[in-house]
VODRENZA-416965 format. One line per 2 residues: number of its first residue (from 1); their letters; for each residue x, y, z of N, C-alpha, C. Coordinates in Angstrom, 3 decimals. Example, Ala and Ser with C-alpha at 12.3 -4.5 7.8 and 13.67 -1.06 7.14 Angstrom:
! VODRENZA-416965
1	as	13.190:-5.690:7.800:12.300:-4.500:7.800:13.200:-3.300:7.800; 12.850:-2.250:7.080:13.670:-1.060:7.140:12.900:0.030:7.870 $
//
This chain:
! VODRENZA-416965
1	xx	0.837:-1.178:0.000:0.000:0.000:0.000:0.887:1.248:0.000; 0.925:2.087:-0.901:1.407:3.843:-0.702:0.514:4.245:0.009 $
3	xx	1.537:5.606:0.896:1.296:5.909:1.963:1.686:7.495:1.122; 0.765:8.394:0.918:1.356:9.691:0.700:2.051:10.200:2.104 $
5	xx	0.965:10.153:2.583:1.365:11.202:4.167:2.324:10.151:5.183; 3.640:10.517:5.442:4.510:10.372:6.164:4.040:9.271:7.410 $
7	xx	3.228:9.485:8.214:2.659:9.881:9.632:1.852:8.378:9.072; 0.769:8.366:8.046:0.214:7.071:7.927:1.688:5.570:7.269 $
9	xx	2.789:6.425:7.031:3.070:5.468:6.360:4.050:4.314:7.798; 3.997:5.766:8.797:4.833:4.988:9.734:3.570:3.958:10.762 $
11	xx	2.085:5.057:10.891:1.688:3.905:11.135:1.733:2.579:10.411; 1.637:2.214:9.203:1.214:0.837:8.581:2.337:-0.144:9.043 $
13	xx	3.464:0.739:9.642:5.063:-0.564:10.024:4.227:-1.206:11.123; 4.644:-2.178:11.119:5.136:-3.172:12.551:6.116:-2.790:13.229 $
15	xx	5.904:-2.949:14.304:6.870:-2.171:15.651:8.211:-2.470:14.753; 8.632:-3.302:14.818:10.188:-3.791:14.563:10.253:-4.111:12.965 $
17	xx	11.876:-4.498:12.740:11.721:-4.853:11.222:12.596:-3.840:10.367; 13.176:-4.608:9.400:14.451:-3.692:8.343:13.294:-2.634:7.375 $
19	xx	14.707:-1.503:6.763:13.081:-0.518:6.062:14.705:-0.624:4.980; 13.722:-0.779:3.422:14.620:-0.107:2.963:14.724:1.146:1.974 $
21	xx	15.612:1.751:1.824:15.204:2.843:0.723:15.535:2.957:-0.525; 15.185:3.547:-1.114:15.316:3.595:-2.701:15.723:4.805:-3.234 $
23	xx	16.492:5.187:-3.909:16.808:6.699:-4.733:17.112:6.315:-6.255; 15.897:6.410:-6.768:15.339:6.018:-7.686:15.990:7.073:-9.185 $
25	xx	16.871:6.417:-9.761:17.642:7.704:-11.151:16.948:7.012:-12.224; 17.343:7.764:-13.475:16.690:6.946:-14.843:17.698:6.185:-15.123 $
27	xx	18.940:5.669:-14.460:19.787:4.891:-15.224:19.828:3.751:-13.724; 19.611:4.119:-12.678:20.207:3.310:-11.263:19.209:3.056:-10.341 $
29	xx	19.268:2.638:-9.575:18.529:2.590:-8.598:19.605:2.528:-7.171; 19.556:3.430:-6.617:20.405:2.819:-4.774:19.482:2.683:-4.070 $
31	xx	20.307:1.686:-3.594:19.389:0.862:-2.312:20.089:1.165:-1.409; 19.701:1.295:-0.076:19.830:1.022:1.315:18.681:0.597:2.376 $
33	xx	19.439:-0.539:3.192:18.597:-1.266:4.053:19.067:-0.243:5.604; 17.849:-0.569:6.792:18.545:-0.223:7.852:18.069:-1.130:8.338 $
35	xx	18.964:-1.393:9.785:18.934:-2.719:10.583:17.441:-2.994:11.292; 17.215:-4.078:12.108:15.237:-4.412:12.297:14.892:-3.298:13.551 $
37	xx	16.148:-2.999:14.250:15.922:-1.750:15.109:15.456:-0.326:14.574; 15.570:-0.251:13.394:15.553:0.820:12.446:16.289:2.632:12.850 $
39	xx	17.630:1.743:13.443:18.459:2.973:14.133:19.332:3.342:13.009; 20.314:2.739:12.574:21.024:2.866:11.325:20.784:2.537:10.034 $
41	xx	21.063:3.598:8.758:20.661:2.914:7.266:22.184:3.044:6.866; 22.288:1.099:6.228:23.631:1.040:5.518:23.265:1.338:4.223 $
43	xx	23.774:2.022:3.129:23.929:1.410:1.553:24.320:0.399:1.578; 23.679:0.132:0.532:23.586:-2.279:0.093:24.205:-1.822:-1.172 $
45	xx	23.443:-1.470:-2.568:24.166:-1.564:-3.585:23.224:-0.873:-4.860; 23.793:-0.498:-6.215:23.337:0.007:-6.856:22.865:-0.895:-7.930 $
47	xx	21.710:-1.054:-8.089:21.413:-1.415:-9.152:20.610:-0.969:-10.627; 21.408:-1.374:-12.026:21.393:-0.887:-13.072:20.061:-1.082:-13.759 $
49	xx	19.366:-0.189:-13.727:17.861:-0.424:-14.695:18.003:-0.739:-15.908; 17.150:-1.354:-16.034:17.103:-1.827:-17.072:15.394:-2.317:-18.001 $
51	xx	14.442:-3.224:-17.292:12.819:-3.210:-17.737:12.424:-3.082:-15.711; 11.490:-2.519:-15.853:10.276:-2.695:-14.174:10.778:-4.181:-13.760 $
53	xx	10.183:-4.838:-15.078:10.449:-6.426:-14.202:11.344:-6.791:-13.744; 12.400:-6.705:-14.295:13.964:-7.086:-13.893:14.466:-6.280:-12.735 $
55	xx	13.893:-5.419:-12.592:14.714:-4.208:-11.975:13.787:-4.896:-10.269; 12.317:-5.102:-10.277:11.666:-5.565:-9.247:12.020:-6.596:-8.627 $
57	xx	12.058:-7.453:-10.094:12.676:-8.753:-8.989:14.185:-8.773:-8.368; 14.933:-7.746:-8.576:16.110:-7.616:-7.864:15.525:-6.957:-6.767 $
59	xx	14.888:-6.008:-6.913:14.460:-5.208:-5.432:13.846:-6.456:-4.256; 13.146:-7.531:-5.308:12.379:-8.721:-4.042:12.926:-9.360:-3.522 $
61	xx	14.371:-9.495:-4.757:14.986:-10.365:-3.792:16.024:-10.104:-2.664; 16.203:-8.553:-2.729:16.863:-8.297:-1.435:15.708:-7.945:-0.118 $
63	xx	14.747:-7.745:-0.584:13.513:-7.424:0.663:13.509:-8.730:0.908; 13.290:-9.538:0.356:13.607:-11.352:1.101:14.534:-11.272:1.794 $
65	xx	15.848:-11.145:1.567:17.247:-11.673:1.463:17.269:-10.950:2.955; 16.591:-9.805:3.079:17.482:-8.546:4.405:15.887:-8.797:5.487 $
67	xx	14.547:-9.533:5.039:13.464:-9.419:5.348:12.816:-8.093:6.158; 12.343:-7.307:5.147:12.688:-5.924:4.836:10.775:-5.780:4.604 $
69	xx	10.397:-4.720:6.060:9.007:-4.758:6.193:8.175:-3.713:5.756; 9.074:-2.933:5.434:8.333:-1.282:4.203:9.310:-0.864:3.407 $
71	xx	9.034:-0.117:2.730:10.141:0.769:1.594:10.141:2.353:1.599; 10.929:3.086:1.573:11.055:4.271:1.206:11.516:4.396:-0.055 $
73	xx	10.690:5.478:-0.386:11.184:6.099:-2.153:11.388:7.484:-1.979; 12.921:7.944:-2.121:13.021:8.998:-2.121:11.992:9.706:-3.249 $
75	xx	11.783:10.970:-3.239:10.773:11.581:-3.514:11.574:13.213:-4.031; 11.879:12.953:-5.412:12.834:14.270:-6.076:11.787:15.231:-6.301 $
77	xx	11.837:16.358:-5.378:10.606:17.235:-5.428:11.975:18.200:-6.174; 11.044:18.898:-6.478:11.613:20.672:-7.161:12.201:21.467:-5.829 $
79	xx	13.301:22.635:-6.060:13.718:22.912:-4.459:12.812:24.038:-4.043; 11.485:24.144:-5.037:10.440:25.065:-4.684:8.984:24.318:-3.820 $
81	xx	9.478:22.980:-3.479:8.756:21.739:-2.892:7.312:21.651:-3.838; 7.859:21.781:-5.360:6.754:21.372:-6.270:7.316:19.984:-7.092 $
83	xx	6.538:19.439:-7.491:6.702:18.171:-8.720:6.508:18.487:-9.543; 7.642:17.337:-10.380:7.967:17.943:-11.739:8.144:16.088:-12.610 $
85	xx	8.847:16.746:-13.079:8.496:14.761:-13.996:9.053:14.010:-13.124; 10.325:14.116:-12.377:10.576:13.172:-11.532:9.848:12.455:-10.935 $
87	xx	9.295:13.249:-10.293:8.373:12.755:-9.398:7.016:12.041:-9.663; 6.875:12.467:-10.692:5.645:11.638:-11.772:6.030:10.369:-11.759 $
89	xx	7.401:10.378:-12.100:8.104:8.757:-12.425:7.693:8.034:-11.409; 8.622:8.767:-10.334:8.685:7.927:-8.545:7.158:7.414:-8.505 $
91	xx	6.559:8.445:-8.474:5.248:7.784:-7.893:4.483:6.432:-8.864; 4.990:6.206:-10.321:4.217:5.638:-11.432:5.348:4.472:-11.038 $
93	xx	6.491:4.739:-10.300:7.403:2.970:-10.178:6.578:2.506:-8.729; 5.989:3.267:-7.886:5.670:3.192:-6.980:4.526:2.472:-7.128 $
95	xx	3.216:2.715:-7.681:2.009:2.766:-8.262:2.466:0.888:-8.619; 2.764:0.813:-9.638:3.850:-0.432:-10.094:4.354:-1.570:-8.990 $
97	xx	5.387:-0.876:-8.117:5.760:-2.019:-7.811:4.856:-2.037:-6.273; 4.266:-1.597:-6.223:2.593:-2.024:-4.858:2.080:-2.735:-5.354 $
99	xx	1.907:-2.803:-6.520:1.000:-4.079:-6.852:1.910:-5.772:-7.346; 2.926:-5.488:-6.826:3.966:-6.685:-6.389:4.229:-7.184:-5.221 $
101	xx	3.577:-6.405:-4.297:4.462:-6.312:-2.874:2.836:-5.954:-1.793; 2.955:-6.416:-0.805:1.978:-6.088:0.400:2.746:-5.075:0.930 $
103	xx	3.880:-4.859:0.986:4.909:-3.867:2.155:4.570:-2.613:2.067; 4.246:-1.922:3.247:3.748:-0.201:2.785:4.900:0.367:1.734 $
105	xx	4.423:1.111:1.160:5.581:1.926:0.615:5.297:3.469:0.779; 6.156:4.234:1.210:6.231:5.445:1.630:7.080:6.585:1.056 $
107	xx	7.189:8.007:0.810:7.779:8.803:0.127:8.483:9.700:1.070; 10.038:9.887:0.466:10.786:10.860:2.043:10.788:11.551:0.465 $
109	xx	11.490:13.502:0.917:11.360:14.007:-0.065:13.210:13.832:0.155; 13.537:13.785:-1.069:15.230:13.565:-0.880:15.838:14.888:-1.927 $
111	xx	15.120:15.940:-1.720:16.415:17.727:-1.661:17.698:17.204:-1.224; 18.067:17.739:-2.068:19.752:17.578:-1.382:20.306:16.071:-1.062 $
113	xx	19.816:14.978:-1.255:20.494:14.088:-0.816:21.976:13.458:-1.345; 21.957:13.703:-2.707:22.713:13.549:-3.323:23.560:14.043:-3.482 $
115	xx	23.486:15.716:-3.226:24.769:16.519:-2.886:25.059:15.830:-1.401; 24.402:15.878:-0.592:24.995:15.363:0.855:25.909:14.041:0.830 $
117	xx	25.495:13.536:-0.205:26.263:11.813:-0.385:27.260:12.016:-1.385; 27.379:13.229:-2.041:28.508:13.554:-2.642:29.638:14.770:-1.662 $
119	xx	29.183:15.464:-1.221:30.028:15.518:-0.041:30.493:14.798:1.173; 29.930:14.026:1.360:30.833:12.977:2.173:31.236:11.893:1.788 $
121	xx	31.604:11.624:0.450:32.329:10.888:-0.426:33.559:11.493:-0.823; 33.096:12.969:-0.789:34.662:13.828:-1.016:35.306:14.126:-0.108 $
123	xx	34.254:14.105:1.317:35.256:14.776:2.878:36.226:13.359:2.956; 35.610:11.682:2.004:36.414:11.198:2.677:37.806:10.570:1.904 $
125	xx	37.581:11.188:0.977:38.569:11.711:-0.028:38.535:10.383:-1.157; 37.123:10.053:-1.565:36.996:8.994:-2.342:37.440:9.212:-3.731 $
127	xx	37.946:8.603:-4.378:38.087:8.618:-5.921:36.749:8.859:-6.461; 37.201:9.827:-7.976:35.773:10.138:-8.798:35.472:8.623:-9.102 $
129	xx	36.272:7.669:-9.538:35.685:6.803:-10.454:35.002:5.686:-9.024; 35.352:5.747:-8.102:34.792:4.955:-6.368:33.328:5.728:-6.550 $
131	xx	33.535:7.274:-6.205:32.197:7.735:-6.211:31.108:7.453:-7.083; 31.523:7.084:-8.205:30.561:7.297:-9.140:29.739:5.969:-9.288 $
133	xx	30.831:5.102:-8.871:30.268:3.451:-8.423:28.817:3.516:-7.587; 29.225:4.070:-6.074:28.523:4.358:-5.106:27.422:5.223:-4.459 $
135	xx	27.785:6.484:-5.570:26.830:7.768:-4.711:25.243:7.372:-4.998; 24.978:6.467:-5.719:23.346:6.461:-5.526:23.266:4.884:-4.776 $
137	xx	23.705:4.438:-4.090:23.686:3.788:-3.043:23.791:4.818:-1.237; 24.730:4.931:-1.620:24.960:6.507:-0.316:23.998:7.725:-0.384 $
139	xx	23.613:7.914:-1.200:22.255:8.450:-1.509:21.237:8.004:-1.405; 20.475:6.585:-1.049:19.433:5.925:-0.604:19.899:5.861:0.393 $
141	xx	21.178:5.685:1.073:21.161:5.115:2.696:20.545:6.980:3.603; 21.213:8.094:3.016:21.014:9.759:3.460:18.904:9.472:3.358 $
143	xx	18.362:9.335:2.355:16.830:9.142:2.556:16.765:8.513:3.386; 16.821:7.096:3.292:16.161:6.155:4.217:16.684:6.951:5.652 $
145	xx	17.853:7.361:6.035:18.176:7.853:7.641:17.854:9.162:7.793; 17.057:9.916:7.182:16.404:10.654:7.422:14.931:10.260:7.049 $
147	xx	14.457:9.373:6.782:13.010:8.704:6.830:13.378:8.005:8.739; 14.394:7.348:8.935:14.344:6.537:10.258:14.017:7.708:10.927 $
149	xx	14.875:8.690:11.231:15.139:9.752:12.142:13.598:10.362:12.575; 13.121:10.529:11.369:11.644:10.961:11.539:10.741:9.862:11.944 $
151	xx	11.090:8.601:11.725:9.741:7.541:12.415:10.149:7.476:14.188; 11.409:8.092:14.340:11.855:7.916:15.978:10.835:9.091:16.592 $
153	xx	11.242:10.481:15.901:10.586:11.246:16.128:8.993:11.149:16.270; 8.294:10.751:15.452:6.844:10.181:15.452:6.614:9.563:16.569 $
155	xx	7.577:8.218:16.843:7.230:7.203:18.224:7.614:7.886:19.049; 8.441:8.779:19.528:8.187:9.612:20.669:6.784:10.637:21.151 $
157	xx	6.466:11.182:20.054:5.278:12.556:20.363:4.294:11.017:20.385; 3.813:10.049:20.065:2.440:9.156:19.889:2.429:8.768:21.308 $
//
């Protein structure tokens, strides 16, 4: 089930359980899982698009593999917090792969994430050709831990 609003998407989790995220490009996809405590998000790995189908059943088989109980999709808004085709996309892979999956799926807006995962690829003095491997993996793990950060926040004020 998509969850527009934040707040319903954290209700639909189960207390416990891995989340993972997605930063969804027209050529990649990064993934990052965070642990069933949902305190830390690692980057897992990038994977190369290619058709929905192919590209899903790699996504299933790491939600098996990590047993992984919702999803985040970063959510490329405009930096005027409007949508624009991106985001048309996100939501139409989204739309898509719910009807593969029971697992809520939920939208963080990811501004800046990618510069943030490209600056701390450079503070740590990574090679261009390392970075370029990685930053949309390190770029789903920056969503998803700022999607966690905010479901902590939620279970505190409830």
């Amino acid at each position: 089930m998509i969850h527009d609003a934040f707040e319903s998407f954290a209700e639909g989790l189960p207390a416990m359980g891995a989340l993972m995220g997605l930063d969804l490009g027209t050529k990649t996809v990064g993934v990052a899982v965070s642990d069933g405590m949902r305190g830390v998000a690692t980057p897992l790995e990038t994977v190369k698009r290619q058709k929905f189908t192919l590209d899903a059943a790699r996504l299933q088989e790491l939600i098996a593999a990590r047993s992984v109980v919702g999803v985040v999709l970063g959510l490329p808004r405009n930096m005027d917090g409007s949508e624009g085709p991106r985001c048309q996309s996100t939501r139409a892979f989204a739309r898509n792969f719910a009807q593969l999956t029971d697992l809520p799926i939920g939208f963080w807006d990811e501004r800046l994430s990618t510069v943030a995962a490209e600056r701390a690829l450079l503070e740590a003095d990574t090679s261009r050709k390392r970075r370029a491997e990685v930053i949309d993996h390190v770029a789903a793990s920056y969503i998803l831990q700022g999607a966690l950060d905010r479901l902590r926040h939620i279970g505190r004020s409830l």
